[in-house]
Backbone as JSON, one array per atom type, in Angstrom:
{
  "sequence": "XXXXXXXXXXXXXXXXXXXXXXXXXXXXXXXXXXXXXXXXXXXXXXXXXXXXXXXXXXXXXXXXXXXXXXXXXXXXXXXXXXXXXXXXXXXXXXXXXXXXXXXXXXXXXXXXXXXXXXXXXXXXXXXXXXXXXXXXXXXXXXXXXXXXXXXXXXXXXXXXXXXXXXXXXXXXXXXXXXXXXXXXXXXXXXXXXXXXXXXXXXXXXXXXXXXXXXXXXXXXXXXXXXXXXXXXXXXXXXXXXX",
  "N": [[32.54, 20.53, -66.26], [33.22, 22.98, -65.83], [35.15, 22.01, -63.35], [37.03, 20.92, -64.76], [38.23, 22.39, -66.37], [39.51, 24.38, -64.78], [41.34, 22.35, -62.75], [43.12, 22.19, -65.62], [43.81, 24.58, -65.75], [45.07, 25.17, -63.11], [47.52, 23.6, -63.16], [48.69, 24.47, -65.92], [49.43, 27.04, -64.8], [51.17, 26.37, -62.45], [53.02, 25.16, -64.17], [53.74, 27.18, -65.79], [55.03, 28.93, -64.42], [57.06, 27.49, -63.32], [58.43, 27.8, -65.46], [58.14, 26.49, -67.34], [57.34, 26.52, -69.98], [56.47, 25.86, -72.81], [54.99, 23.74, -72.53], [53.18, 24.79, -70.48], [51.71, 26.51, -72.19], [50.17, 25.14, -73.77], [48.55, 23.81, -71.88], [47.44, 26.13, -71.17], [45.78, 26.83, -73.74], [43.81, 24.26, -73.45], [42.88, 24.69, -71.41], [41.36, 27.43, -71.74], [39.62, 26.62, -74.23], [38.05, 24.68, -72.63], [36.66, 26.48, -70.94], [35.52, 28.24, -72.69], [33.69, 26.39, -74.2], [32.06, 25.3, -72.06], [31.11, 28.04, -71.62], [29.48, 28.16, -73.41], [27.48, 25.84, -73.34], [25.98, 27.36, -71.02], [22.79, 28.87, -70.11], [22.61, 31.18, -68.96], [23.61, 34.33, -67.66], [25.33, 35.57, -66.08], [26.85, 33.84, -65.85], [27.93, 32.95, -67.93], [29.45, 35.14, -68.7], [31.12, 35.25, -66.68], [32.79, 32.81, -67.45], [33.62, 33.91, -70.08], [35.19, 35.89, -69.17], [37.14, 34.57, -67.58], [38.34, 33.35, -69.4], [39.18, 35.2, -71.09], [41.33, 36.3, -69.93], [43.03, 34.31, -68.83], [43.52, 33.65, -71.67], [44.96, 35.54, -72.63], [47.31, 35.7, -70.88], [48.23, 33.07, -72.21], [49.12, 34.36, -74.42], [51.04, 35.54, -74.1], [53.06, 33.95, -73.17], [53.51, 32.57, -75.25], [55.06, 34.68, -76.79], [57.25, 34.7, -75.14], [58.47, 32.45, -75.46], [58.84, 32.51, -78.4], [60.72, 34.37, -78.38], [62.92, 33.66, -77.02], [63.47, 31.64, -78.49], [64.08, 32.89, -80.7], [66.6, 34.12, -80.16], [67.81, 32.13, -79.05], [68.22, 30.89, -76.39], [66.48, 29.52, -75.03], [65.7, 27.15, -72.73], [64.05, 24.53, -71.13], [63.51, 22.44, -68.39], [62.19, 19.65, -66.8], [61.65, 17.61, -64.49], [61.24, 14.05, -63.88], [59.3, 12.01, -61.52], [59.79, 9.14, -59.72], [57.56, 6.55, -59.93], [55.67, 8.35, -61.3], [52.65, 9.74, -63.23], [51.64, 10.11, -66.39], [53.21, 10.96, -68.54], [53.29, 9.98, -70.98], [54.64, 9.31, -74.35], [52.8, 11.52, -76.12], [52.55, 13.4, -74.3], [54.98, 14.29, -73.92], [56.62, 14.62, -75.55], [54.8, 15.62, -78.1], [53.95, 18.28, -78.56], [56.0, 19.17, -79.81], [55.99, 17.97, -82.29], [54.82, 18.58, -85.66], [53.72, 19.77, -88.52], [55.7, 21.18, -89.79], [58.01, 19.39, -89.26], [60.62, 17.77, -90.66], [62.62, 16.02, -90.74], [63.85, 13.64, -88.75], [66.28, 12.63, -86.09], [67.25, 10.48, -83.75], [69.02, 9.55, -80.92], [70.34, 7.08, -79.14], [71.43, 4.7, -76.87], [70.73, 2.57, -76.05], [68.83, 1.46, -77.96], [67.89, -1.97, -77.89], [66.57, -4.33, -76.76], [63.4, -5.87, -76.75], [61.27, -4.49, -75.8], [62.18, -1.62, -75.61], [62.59, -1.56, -78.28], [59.91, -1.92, -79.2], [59.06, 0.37, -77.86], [60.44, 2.92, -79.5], [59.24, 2.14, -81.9], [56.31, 3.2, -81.2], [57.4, 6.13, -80.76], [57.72, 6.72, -83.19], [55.53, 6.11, -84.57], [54.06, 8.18, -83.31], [55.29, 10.09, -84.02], [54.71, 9.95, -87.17], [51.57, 10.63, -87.0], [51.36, 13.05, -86.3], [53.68, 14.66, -87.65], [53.15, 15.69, -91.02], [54.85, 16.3, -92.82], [56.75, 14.19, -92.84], [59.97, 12.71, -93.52], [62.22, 11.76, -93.11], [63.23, 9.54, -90.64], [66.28, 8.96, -88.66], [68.31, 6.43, -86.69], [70.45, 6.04, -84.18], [72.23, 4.23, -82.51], [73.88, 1.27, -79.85], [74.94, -1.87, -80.65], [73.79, -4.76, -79.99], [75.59, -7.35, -78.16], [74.42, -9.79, -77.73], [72.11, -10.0, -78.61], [72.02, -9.4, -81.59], [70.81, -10.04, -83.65], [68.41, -10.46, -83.28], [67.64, -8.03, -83.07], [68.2, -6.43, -84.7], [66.39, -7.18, -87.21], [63.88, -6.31, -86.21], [64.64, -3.74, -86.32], [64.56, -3.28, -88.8], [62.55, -4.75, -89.85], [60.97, -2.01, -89.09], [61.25, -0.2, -90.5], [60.95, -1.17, -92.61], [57.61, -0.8, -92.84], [57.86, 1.96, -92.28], [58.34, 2.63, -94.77], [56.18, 2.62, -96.11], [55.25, 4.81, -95.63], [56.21, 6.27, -96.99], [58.28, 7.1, -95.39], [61.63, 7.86, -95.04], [63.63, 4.9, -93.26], [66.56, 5.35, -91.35], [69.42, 3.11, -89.89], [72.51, 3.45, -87.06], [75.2, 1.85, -85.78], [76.69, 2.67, -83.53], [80.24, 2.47, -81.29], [80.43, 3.83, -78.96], [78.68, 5.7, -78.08], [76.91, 7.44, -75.85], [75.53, 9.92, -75.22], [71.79, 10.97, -75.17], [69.28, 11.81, -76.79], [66.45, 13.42, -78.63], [66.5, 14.77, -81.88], [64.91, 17.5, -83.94], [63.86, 18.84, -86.86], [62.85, 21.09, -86.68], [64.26, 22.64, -84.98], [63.75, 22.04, -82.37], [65.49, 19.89, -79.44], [65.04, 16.9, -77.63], [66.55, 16.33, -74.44], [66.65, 13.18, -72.62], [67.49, 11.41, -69.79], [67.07, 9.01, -69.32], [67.05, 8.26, -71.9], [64.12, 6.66, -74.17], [63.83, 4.74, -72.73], [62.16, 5.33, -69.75], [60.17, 3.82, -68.6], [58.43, 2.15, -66.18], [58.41, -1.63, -65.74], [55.42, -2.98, -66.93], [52.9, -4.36, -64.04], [51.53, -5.98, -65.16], [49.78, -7.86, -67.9], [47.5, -7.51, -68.68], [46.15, -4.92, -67.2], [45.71, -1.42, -66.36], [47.92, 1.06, -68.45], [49.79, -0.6, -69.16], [49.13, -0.8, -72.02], [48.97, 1.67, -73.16], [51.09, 4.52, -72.71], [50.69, 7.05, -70.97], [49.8, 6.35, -68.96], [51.24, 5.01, -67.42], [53.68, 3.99, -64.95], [56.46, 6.0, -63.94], [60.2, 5.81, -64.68], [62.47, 7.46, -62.24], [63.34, 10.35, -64.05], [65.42, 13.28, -66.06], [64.11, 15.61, -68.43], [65.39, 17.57, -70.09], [64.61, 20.26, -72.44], [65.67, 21.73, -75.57], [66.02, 24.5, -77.9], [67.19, 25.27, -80.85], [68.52, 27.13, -83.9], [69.05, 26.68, -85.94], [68.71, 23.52, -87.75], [70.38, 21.07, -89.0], [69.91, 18.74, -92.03], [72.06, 17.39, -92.88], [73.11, 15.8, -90.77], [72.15, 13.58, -90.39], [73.76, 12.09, -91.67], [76.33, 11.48, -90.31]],
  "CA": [[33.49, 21.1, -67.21], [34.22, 24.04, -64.95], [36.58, 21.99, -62.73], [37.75, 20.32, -65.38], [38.98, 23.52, -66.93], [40.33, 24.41, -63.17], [42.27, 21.88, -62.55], [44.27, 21.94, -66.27], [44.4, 25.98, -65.68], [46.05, 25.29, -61.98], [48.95, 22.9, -63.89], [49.2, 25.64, -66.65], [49.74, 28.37, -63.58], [52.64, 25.7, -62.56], [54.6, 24.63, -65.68], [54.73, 29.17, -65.44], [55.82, 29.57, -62.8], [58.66, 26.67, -63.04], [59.49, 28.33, -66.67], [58.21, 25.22, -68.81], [56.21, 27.71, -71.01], [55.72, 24.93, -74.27], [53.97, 22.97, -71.39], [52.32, 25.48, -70.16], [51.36, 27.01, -73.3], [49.3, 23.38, -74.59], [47.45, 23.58, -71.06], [46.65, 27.01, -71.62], [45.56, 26.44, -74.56], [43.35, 23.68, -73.45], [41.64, 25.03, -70.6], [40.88, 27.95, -72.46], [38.66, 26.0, -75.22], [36.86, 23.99, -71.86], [35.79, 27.46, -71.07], [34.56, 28.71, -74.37], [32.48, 25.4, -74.35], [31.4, 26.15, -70.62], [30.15, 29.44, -72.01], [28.56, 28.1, -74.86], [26.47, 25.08, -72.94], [24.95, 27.59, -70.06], [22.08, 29.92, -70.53], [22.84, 32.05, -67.66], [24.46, 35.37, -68.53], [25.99, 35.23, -65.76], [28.01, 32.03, -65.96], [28.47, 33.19, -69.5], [30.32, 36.81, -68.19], [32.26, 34.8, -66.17], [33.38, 32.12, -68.15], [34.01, 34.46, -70.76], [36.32, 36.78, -68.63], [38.07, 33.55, -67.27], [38.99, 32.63, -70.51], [40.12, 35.95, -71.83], [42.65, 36.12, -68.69], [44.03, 33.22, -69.2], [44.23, 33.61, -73.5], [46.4, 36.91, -72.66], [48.87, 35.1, -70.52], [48.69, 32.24, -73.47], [49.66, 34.69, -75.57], [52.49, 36.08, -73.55], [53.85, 32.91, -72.69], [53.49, 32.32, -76.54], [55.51, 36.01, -76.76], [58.61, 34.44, -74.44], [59.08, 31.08, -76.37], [59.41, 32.81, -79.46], [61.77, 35.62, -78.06], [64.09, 32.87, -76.0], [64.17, 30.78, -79.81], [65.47, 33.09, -81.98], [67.73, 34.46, -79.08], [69.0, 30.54, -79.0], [68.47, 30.18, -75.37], [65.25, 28.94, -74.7], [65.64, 25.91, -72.15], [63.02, 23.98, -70.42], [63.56, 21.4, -67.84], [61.53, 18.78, -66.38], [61.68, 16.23, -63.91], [59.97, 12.92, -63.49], [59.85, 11.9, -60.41], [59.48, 7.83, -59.68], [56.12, 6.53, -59.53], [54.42, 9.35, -61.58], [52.42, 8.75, -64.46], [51.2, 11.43, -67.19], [54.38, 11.63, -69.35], [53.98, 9.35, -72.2], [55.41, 9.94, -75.72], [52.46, 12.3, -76.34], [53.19, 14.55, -73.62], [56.65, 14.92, -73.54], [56.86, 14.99, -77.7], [53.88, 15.65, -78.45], [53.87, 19.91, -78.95], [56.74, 19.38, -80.57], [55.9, 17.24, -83.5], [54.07, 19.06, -86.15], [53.63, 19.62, -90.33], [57.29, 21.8, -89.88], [59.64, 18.26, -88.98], [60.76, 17.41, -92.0], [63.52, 15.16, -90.58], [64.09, 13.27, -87.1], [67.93, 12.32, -85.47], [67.09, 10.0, -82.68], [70.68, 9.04, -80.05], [69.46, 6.37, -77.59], [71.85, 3.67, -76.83], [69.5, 1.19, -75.94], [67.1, 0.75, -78.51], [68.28, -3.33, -78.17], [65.66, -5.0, -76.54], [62.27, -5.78, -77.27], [60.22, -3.37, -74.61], [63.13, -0.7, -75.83], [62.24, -1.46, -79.93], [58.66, -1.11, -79.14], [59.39, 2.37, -77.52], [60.61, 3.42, -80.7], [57.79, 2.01, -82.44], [55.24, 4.06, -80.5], [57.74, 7.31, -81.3], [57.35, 6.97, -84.58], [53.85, 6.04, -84.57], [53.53, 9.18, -83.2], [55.53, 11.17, -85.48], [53.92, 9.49, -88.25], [50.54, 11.07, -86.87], [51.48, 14.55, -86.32], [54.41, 15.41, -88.65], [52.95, 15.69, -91.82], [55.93, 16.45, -94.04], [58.09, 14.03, -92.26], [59.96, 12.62, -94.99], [63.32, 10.59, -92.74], [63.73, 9.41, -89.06], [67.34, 8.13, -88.35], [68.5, 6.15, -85.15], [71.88, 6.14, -83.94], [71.92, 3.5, -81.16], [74.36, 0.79, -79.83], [74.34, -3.09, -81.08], [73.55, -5.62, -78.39], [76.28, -8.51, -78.46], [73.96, -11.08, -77.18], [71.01, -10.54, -79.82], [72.21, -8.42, -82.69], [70.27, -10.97, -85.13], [66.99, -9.98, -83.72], [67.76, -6.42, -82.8], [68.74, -5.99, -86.56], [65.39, -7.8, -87.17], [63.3, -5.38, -85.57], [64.79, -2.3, -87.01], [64.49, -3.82, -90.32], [60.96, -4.69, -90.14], [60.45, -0.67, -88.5], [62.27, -0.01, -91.52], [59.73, -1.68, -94.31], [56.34, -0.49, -92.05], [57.93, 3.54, -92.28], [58.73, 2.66, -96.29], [55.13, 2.27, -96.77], [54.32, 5.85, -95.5], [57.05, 6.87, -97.47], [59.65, 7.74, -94.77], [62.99, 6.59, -95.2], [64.24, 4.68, -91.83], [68.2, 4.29, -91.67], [69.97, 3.23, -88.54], [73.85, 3.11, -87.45], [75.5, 1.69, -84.54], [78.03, 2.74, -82.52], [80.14, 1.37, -79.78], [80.87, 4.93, -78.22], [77.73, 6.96, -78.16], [76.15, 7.74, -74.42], [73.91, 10.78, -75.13], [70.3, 10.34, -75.07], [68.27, 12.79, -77.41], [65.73, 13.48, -80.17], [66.39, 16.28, -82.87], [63.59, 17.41, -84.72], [64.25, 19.66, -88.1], [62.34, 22.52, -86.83], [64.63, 23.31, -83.95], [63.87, 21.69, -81.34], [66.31, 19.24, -78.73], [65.17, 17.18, -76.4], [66.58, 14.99, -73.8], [66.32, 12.67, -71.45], [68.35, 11.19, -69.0], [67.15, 7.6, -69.71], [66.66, 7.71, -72.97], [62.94, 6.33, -74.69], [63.29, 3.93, -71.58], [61.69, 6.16, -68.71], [58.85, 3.56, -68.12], [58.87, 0.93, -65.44], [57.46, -2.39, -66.5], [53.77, -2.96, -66.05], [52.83, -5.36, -63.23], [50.8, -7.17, -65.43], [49.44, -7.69, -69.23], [45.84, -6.53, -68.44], [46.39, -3.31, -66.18], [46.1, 0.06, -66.73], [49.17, 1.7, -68.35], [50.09, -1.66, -70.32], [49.02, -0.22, -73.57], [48.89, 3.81, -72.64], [51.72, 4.85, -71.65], [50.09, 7.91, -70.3], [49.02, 5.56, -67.74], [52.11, 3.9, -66.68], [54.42, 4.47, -64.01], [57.98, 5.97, -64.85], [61.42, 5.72, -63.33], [62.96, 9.02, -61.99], [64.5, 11.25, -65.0], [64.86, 14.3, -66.56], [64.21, 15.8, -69.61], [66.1, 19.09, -71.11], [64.43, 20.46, -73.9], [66.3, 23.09, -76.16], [65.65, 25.36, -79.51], [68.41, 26.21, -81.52], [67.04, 27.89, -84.78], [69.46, 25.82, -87.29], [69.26, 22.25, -87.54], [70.8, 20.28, -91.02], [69.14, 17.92, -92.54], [72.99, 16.68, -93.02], [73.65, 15.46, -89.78], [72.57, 12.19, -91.01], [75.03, 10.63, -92.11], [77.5, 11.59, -89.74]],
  "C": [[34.3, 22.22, -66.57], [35.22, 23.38, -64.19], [37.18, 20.82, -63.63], [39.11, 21.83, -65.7], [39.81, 24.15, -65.51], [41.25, 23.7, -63.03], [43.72, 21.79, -63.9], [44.84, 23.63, -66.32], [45.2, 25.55, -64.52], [47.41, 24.44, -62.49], [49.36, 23.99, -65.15], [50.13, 26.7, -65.96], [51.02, 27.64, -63.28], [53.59, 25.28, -63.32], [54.98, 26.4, -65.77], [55.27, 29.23, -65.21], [57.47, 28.7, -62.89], [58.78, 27.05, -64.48], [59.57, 26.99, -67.79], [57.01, 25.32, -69.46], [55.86, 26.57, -72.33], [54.66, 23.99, -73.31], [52.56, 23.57, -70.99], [51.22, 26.04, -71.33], [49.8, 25.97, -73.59], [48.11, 23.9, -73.02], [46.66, 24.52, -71.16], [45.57, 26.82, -72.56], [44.11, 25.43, -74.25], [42.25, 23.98, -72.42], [40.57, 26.46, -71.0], [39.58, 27.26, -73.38], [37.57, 25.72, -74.12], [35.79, 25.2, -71.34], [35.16, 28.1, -71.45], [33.45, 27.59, -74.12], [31.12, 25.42, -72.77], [29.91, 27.04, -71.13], [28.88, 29.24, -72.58], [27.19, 26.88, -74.46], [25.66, 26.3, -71.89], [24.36, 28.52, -71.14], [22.06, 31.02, -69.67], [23.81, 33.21, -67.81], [25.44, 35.41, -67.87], [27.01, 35.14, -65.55], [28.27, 32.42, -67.31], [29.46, 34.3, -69.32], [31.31, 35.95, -68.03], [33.44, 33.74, -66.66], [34.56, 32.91, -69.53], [35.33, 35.56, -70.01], [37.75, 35.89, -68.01], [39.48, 33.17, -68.21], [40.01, 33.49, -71.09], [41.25, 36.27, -70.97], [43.34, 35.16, -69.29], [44.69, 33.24, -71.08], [44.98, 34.51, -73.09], [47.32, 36.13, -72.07], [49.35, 33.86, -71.57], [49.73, 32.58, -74.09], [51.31, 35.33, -75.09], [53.66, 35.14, -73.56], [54.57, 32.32, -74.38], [55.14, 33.4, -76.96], [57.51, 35.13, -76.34], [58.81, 33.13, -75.4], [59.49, 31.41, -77.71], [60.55, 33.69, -79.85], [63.12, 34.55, -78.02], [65.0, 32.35, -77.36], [64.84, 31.12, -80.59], [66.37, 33.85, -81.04], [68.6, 32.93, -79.02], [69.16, 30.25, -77.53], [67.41, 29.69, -74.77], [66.12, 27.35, -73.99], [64.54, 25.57, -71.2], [63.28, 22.53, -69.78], [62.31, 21.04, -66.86], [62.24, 17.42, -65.68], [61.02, 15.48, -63.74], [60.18, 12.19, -62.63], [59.54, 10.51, -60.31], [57.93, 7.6, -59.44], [55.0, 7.57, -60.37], [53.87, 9.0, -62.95], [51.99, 10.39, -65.14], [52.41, 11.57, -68.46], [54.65, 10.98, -70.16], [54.48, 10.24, -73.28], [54.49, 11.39, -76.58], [52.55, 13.32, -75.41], [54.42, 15.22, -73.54], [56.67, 15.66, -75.01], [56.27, 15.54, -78.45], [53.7, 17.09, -79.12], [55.31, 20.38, -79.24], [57.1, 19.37, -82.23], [54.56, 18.06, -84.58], [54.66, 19.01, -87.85], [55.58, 20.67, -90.48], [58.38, 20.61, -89.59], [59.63, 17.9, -89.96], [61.82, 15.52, -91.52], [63.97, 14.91, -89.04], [65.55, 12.4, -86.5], [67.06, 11.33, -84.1], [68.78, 9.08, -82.21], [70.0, 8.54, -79.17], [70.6, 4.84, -77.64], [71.42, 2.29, -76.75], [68.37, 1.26, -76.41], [67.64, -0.96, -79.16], [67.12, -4.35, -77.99], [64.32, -4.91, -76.98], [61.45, -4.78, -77.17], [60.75, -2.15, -75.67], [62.46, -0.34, -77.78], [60.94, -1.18, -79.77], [58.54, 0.29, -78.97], [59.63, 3.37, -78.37], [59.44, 3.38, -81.74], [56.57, 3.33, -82.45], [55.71, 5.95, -80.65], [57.64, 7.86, -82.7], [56.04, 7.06, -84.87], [53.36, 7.58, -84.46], [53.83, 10.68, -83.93], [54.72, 11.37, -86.81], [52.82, 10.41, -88.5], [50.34, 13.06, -87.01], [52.43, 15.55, -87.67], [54.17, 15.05, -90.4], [53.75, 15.85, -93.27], [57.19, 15.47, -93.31], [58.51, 13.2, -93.37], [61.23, 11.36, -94.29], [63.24, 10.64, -91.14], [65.25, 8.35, -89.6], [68.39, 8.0, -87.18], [70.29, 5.8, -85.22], [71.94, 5.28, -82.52], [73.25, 2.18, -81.13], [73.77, -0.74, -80.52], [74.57, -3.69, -79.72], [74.02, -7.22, -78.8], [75.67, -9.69, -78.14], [72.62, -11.42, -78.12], [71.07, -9.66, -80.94], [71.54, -8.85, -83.9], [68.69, -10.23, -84.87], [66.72, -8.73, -83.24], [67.7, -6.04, -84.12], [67.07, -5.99, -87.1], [63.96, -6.93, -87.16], [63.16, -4.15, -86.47], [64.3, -2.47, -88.19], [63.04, -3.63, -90.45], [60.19, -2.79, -89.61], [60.58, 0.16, -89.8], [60.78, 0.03, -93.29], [58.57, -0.66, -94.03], [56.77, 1.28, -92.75], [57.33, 3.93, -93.3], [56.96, 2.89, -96.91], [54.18, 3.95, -96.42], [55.46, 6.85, -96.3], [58.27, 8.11, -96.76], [60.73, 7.07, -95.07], [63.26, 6.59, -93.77], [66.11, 4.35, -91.93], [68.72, 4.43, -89.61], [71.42, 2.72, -88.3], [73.99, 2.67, -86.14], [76.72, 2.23, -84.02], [78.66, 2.45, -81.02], [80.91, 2.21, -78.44], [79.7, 5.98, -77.79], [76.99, 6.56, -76.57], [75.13, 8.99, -74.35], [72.86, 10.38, -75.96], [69.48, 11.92, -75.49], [67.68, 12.62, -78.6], [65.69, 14.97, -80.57], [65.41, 16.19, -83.95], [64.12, 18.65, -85.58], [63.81, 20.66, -87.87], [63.11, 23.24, -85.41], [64.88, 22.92, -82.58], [64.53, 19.83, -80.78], [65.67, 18.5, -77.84], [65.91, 16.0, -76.04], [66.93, 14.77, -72.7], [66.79, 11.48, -70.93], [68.67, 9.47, -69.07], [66.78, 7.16, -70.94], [65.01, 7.55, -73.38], [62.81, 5.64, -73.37], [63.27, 4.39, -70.44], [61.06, 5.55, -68.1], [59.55, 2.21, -67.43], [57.99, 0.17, -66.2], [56.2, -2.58, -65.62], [53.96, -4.26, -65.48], [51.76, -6.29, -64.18], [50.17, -6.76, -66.76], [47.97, -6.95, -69.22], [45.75, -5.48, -67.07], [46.56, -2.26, -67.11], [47.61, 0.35, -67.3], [50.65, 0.41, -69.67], [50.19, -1.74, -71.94], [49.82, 0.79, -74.05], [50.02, 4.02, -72.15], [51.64, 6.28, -70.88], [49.64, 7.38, -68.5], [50.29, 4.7, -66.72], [53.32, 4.54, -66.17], [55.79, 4.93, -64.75], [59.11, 5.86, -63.39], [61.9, 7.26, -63.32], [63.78, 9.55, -63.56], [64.22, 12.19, -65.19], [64.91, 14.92, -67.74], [64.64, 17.72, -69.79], [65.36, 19.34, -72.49], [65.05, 22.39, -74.16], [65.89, 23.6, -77.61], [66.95, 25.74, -80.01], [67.8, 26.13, -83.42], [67.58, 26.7, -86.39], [69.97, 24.43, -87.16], [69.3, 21.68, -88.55], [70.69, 19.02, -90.6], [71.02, 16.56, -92.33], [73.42, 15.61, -92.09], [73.48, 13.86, -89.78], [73.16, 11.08, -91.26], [76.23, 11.17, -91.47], [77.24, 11.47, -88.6]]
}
């Protein structure tokens, strides 16, 4: 457990340092607890001192880091970039999205030109899925994406049926097309921007139906991009329908 908690403190110490404090924050956060539990399995006073002094180090810079994200937000300039470099894996929809989505999104904007294809409509799927799970008051997601002249019957199809599935958790789904839109982001009602360079489609395809990473996408390789995430303190519900 100790180098568990080691190794997600030394990636905490780096998302710092490169200034991607909501990142950092979560790892904090997480290696913290492995050390409380540390504490709490030995009998060794010790290993209990030390654990315990580990931990409270690291909760103070938590809380600092906590301190700057909330300064930057209502200042309106909070930015956090990330790159993903080819080949790397770790950055599915719960990492990237994940400590964003909470009981405060009321309402979700998604701009992705290519949610046409199948792989692409799943991707969406799995964003919602995950909204679903976390945002407890979410009440509308609505996609703004191009139509795809070669299968617009079962692109439509898709949405539709994403559409019924939401209805039943009592979100409303609406989606528009347009045959001009090129930025690639998700707005979330409590503020936060993000986006990313390729859109939902970051992930290479898996080499094969039974492999790692096939399911998970925690597990599966991505293509190079990068993601911008921003705070700006007022975001309307209106934007909707326009």
């Amino acid at each position: 457990m100790e180098s568990a908690a080691a190794s997600i403190l030394k990636r905490a110490v780096e998302r710092d340092n490169n200034k991607q404090y909501t990142m950092a924050f979560v790892l904090y956060q997480e290696g913290v607890q492995i050390l409380l539990d540390s504490m709490k399995e030995t009998k060794d006073p010790i290993r209990q001192k030390h654990f315990a002094t580990r931990a409270s180090q690291y909760l103070d810079r938590a809380e600092k880091v906590k301190d700057i994200i909330d300064k930057q937000k209502a200042s309106g300039i909070y930015r956090e970039l990330i790159k993903i470099e080819t080949g790397s894996t770790g950055y599915g929809y719960g990492t990237v999205f994940g400590r964003f989505l909470d009981a405060t999104v009321t309402y979700i904007r998604i701009e992705d030109p290519y949610i046409r294809m199948f792989h692409q409509c799943q991707n969406l799927v799995r964003l919602c899925e995950l909204a679903v799970k976390k945002c407890h008051a979410l009440s509308k997601i609505f996609l703004i994406t191009t139509l795809d002249p070669e299968d617009k019957k079962n692109q439509i199809a898709r949405l539709e049926e994403l559409k019924q599935s939401l209805s039943s958790h009592l979100i409303s789904f609406e989606f528009n097309f347009s045959d001009t839109l090129h930025d690639r982001q998700i707005v979330l009602s409590n503020g936060w921007i993000i986006k990313i360079g390729r859109g939902l489609d970051y992930f290479k395809a898996p080499n094969g139906k039974f492999v790692l990473g096939s399911c998970d996408l925690e597990l599966r390789p991505c293509s190079e991009t990068t993601i911008d995430v921003f705070h700006k303190s007022q975001i309307k519900n209106e934007q909707s329908a326009t």
